[in-house]
C-alpha positions in Angstrom: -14.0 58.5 9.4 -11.2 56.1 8.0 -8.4 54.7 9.8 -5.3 53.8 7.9 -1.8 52.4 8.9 0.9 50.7 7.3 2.4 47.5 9.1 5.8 46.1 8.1 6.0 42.3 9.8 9.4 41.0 10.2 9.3 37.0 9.0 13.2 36.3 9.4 15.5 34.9 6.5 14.5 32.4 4.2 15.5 29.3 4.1 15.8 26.3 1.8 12.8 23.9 1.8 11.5 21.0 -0.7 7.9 21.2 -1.2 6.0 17.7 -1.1 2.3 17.2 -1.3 1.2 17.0 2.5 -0.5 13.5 2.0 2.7 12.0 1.3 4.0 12.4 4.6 2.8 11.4 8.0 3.6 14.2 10.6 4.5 13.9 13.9 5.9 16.9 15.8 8.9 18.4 13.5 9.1 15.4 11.7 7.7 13.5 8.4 7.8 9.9 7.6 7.6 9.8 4.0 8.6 7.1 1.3 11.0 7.9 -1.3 11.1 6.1 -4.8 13.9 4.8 -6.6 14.8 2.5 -9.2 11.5 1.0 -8.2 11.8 0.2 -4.3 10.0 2.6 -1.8 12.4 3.9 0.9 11.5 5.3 4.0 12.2 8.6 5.2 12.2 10.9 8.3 12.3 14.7 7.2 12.8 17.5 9.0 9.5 19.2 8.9 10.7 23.3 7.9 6.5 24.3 7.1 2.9 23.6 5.9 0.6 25.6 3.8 -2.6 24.5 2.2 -2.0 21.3 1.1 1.9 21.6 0.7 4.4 20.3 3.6 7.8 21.6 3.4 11.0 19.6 4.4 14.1 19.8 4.7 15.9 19.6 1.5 19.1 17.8 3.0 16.7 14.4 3.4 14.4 15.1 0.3 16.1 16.6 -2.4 13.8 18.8 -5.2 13.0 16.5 -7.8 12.8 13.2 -5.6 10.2 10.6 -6.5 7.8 10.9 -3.5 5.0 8.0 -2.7 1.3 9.3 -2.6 -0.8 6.6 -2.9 -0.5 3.1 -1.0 2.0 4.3 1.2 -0.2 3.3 4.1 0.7 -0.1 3.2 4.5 0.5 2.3 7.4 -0.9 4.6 10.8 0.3 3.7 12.4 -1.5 0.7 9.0 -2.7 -0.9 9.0 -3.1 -4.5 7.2 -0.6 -6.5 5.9 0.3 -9.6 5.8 3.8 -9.6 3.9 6.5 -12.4 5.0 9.8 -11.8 2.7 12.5 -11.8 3.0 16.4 -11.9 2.6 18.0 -9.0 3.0 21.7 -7.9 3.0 23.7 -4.4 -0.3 25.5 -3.8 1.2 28.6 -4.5 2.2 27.8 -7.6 -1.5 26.9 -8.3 -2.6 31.0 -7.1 
């Protein structure tokens, strides 16, 4: 004999988030240092930390607008206003990926 039921889960309103690669960002409690890029110096940045998922950490978009030039690699070496030389690649949520 078979069971069935039908759930309904209440997740609350969405908000607004900016999706970043988790690697870029160094987490610690609701907050994410991450380095910013532009016109080739690396800034630092503490985000509001709104989710993760997989390999995806979502900010606030206030601090890190969509579209921003985030550091991946070599960041571990970075102090704010470093020069750069930054290559952009393409990057996409992990949902975007399913």
């Amino acid at each position: 004999m078979w069971t069935t039921a039908e759930l309904s889960l209440d997740v609350g309103t969405p908000v607004q988030a900016s999706a970043i690669p988790l690697a870029a960002g160094s987490v610690h409690a609701s907050k994410a240092t991450v380095f910013v890029a532009a016109a080739g110096i690396a800034h630092q940045t503490l985000a509001k930390v709104l989710g993760e998922r997989g390999g995806t950490l979502y900010v606030d978009p206030a601090t890190v607008a969509a579209g921003t030039q985030i550091v991946t690699e070599g960041r571990t070496i970075l102090s704010d206003g470093d020069a750069i030389e930054a290559t952009a690649e393409a990057w996409h949520p992990d949902e975007v990926k399913k």
